[in-house]
N, C-alpha and C positions, 0 to 999 in steps of 0.2 A: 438526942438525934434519933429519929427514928428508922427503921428499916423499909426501904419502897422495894428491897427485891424481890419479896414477895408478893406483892401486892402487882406488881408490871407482869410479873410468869403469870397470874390470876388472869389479869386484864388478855392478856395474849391467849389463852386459854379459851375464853370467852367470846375470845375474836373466831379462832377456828372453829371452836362449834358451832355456833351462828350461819359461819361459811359450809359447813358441810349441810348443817339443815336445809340452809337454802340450794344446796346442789341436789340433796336428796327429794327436796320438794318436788323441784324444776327438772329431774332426770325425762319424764315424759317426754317435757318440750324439749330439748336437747335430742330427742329419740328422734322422735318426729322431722324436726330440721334436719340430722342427718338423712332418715328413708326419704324426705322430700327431695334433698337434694341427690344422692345418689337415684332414685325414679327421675328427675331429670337429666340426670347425664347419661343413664341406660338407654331413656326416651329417645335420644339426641343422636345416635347411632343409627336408628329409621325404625320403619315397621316392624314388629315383630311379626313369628312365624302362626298362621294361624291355621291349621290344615282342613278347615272348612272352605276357606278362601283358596285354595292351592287346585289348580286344574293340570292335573299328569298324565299322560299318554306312553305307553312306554309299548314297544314291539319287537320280541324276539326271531330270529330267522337261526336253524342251525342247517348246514348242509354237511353230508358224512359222506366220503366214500368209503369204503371198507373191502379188503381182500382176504381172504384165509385160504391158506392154502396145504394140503396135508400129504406125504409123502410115504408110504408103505416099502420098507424093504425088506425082502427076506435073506436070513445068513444066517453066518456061525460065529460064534464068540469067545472068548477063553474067560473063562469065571476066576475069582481070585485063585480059589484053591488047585487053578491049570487044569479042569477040566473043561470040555467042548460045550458050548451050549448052540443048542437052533432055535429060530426061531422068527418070530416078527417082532419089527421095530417102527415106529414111528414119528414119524418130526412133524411140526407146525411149526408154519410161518405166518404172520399177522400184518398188516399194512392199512393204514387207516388215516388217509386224511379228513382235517374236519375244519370247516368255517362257520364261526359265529357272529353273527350281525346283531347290532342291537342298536332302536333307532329309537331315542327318549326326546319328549317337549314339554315343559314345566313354564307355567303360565302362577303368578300368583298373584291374589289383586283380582282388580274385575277389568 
């Protein structure tokens, strides 16, 4: 009687190298189908952005009011170490409203 277990593992052996060659061959075309098909499902989404074709307008408006106001007093003070000090002092106060406008129009396409 002879032994075929050998000789099947051989056969099977034979079978996947064959299969890989042909994957390895054919990996291009396999590529290709894919980028094809993924380019048409990107495609499918609509135009893409092309900033040649894009007509933008855009207009800034800022309006400020603005108040400062500064206050001088003269006095005496007691320094840490309790003695007197004179002298001048001064405060500021700052007030400032501001509006900004901004008026945009994006045209893309002809």
């Amino acid at each position: 009687m002879r032994n075929h277990k050998g000789q099947t593992i051989l056969e099977y052996t034979v079978i996947v190298v064959i299969i890989l060659g042909v994957m390895i061959a054919m990996k291009d075309y396999i590529k290709r189908g894919f980028q094809g098909r993924w380019k048409s499902a990107t495609d499918g989404f609509g135009d893409q952005y092309d900033p040649t074709a894009v007509n933008s307008n855009t207009m800034y408006a800022t309006q400020v009011n603005s108040t400062s106001t500064v206050t001088v007093a003269n006095g005496t003070d007691t320094a840490a170490d309790g003695s007197t000090v004179q002298g001048q002092w001064t405060s500021r106060g700052d007030t400032s409203n501001s509006v900004e406008t901004k008026t945009m129009s994006t045209q893309v396409g002809n």
